[in-house]
C-alpha positions in Angstrom: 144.7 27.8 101.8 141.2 26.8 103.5 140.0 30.4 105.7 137.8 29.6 108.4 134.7 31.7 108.8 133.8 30.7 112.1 133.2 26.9 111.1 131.9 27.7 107.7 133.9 26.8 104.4 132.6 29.7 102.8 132.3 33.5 103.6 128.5 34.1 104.5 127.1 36.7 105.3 126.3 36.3 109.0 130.1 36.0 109.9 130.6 39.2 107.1 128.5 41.5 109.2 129.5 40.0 113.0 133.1 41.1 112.0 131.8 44.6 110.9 129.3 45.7 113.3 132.0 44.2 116.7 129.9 40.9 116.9 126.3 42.4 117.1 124.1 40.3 115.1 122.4 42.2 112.3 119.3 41.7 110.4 118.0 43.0 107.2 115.0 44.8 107.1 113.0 44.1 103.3 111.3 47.3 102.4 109.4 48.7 99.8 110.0 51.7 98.6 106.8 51.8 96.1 108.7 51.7 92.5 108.3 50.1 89.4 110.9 49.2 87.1 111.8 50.1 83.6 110.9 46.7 82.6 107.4 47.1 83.5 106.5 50.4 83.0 106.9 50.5 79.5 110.2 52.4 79.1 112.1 49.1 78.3 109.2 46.7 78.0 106.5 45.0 79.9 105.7 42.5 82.5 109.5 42.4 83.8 111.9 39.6 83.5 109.9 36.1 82.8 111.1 34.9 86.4 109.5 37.6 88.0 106.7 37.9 89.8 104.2 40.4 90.4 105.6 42.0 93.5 108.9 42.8 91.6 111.2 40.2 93.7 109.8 41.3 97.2 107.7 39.2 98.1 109.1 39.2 101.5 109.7 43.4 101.9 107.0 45.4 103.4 103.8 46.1 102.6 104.1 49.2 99.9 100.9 50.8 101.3 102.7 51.6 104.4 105.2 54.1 105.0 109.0 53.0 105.3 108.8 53.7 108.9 105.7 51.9 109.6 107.2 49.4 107.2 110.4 49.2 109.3 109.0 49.3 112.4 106.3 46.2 112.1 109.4 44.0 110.7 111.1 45.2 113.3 108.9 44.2 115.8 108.3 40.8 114.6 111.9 40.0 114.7 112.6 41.4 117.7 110.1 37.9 119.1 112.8 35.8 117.8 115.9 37.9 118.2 116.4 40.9 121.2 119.0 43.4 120.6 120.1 43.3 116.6 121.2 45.8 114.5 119.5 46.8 111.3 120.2 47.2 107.7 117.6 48.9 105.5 117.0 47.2 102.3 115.4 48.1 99.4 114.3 45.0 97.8 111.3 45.2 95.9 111.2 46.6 92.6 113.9 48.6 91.3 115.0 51.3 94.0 117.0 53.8 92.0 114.1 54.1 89.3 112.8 57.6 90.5 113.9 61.2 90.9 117.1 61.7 93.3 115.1 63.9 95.2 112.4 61.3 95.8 114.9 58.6 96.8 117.2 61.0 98.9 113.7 61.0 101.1 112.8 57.5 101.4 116.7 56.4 101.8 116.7 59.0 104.6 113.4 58.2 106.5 114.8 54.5 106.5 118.1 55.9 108.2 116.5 57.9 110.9 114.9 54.4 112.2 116.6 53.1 115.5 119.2 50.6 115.4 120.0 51.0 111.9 123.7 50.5 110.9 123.6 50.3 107.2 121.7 50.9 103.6 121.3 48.3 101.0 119.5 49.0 97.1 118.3 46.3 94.5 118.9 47.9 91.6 119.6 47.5 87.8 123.0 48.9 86.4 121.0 50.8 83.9 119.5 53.1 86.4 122.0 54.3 88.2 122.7 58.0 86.9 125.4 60.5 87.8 123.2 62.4 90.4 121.9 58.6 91.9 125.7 57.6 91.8 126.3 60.6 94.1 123.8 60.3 96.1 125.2 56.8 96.9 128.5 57.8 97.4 127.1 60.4 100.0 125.5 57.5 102.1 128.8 55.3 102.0 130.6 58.2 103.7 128.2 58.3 106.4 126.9 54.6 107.0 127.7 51.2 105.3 125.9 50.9 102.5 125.8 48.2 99.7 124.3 47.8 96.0 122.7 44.9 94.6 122.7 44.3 90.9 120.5 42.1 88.9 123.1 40.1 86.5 121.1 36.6 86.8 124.2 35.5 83.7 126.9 36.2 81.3 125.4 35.6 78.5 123.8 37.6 76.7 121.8 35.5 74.6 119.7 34.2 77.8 119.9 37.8 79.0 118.0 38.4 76.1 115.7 35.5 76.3 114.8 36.0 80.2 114.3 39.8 78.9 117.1 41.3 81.5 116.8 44.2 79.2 120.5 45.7 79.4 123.8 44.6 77.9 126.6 42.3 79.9 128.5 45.9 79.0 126.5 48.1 81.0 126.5 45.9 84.0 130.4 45.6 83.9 130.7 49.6 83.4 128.3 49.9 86.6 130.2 47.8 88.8 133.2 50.0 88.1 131.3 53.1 88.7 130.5 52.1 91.9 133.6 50.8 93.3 135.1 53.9 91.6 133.0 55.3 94.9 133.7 52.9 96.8 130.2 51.1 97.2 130.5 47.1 97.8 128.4 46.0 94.5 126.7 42.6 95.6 126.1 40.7 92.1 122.5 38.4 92.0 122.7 35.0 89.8 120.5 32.2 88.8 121.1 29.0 88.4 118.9 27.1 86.0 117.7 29.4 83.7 116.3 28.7 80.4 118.8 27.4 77.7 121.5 27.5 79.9 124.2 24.1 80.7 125.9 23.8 83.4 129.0 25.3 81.8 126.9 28.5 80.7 126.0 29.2 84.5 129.6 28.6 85.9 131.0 30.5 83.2 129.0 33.6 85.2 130.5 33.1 88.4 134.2 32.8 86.6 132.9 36.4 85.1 131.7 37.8 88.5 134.5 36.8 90.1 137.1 38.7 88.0 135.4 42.1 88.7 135.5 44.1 91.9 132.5 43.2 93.3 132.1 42.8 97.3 129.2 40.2 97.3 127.2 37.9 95.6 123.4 36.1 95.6 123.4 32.4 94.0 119.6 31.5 93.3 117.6 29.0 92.0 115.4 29.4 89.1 112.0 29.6 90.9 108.8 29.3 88.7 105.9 30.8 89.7 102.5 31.8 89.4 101.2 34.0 86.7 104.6 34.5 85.3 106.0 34.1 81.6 108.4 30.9 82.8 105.3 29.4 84.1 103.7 29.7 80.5 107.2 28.1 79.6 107.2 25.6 81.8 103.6 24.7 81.0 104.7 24.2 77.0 107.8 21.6 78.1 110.2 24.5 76.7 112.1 24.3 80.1 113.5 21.5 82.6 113.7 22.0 86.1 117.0 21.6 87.9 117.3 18.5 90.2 118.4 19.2 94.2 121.3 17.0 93.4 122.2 19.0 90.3 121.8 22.6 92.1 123.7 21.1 95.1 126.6 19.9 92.4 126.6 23.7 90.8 126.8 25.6 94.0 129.4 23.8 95.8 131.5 24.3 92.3 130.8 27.8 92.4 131.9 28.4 95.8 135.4 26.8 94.7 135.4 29.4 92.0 135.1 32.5 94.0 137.6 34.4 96.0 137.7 33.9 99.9 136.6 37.6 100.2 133.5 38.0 98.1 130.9 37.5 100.4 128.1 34.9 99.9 124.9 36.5 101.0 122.8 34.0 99.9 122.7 30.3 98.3 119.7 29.7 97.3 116.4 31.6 96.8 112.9 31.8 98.3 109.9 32.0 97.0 106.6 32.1 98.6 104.4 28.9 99.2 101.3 29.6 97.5 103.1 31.4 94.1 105.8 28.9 93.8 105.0 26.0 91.1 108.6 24.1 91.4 110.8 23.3 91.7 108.9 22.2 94.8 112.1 20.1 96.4 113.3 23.9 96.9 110.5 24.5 99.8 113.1 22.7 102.2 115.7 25.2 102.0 117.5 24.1 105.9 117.8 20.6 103.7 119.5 22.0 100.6 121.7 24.2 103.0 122.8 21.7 105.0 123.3 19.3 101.7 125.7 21.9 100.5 127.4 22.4 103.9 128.2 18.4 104.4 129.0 18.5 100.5 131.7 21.0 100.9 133.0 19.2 104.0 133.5 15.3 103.0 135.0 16.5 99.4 136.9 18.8 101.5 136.1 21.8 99.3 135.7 25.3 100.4 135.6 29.0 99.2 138.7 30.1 97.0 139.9 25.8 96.4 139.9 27.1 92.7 139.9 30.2 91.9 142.2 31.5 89.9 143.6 35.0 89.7 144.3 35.1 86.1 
């Protein structure tokens, strides 16, 4: 049975936190919390996933030379042009934001919350760096304010995890997700669509996966190449091809089918700055590829749920 989210066929995210927060519209506010990742740093590898790019997936957050208020505050203030009287979630987006002492996160996560206006936490995260103490310290912050965790899955299968150099085990991700709703802390689960190796089967066989765990939310996005990256080198060699807007328009509107009416969809596709992206370049006009999907979903009269199936 088709839900209606407020003239959507899907469960986005804007109609998510209007329900939540009484109607108030509510922004997130990308931060940086000045971490690296285990990726990078050596511990795991170097360089990061091969999609990634030098500002560890923040290339929108705050600058990381200024301090999460002064972060907060000059987002804030630009937003506040467009839109008067939000709410606020703090997001930690760049990086990996559970990859430092508990005591060191305990103090940025804090200085965020003390900020005016601001209704709820969010964390990009890996599952492999979320210990007992972190899980805790999460748990804490759920009692007191809405908080959410975002986990980097990207797919399924292992053997592209392994390619793309995710550095952690489909295992570990599944074990994390049950940790956390364990606690009670919506997991929101990121994917890509296009990565290398992968048919179209491979990346729909990932949301079938996501969507049989407890997870609250998730982020579909497009395999971005950019600058100065290891897909770029790839890309440069003819070892990958480049998903078409028609294709990517085809696999999203399947995967919205697929998932349950109450997963929220915070996101369809990705951005990626101008000047680092080098294609596909179709995915610049993102208000296009949104409303493709949106008039898609409407004359095949397909929406959120059509197919999923509880078994």
């Amino acid at each position: 049975m088709r839900k209606d989210f407020n003239g959507k066929r899907y469960h986005s995210l804007n109609y998510f936190l209007r329900k939540k927060f009484n109607g108030q519209k509510t922004f997130k506010i990308s931060l940086d919390g000045g971490f690296t990742c285990p990726n990078r740093d050596g511990k795991l590898s170097k360089g990061g996933c091969i999609f990634c790019s030098e500002s560890g997936s923040g290339d929108f957050a705050g600058d990381r030379l200024s301090s999460i208020t002064e972060q907060f505050v000059d987002i804030k203030e630009m937003m506040n042009k467009k839109w008067k009287d939000g709410k606020y979630i703090a997001y930690f987006q760049a990086y990996t934001n559970t990859y430092a002492p508990v005591e060191v996160l305990k103090k940025k996560y804090d200085e965020a919350l003390t900020q005016e206006d601001v209704v709820g936490l969010a964390i990009a995260t890996r599952p492999d760096c979320l210990e007992e103490d972190v899980l805790e310290l999460l748990e804490d912050y759920s009692k007191r304010v809405y908080t959410w965790v975002e986990l980097g899955l990207q797919t399924s299968n292992d053997t592209t995890a392994t390619l793309i150099n995710r550095g952690y085990k489909l295992e570990i991700f599944k074990k994390t997700v049950e940790e956390l709703h364990k606690r009670n802390i919506d997991v929101v689960a990121h994917i890509i669509f296009g990565l290398p190796g992968e048919s179209k089967e491979d990346m729909l066989k990932t949301v079938k996966y996501i969507s049989k765990l407890p997870i609250k939310g998730v982020k579909i996005h497009l395999l971005h190449v950019m600058k100065n990256t290891r897909l770029e080198k790839l890309l440069d060699e003819g070892k990958i091809t480049l998903l078409e807007m028609d294709e990517y328009i085809e696999l999203v509107t399947k995967a919205i089918t697929m998932l349950p009416q109450d997963i929220v969809i915070h996101r369809l596709t990705g951005d990626a700055p101008r000047n680092l992206l080098v294609g596909p370049m179709w995915s610049l006009k993102k208000w296009e590829v949104l409303n493709a999907i949106d008039n898609k979903l409407v004359t095949e009269d397909l929406y959120q749920g059509k197919y999923y199936k509880e078994d």
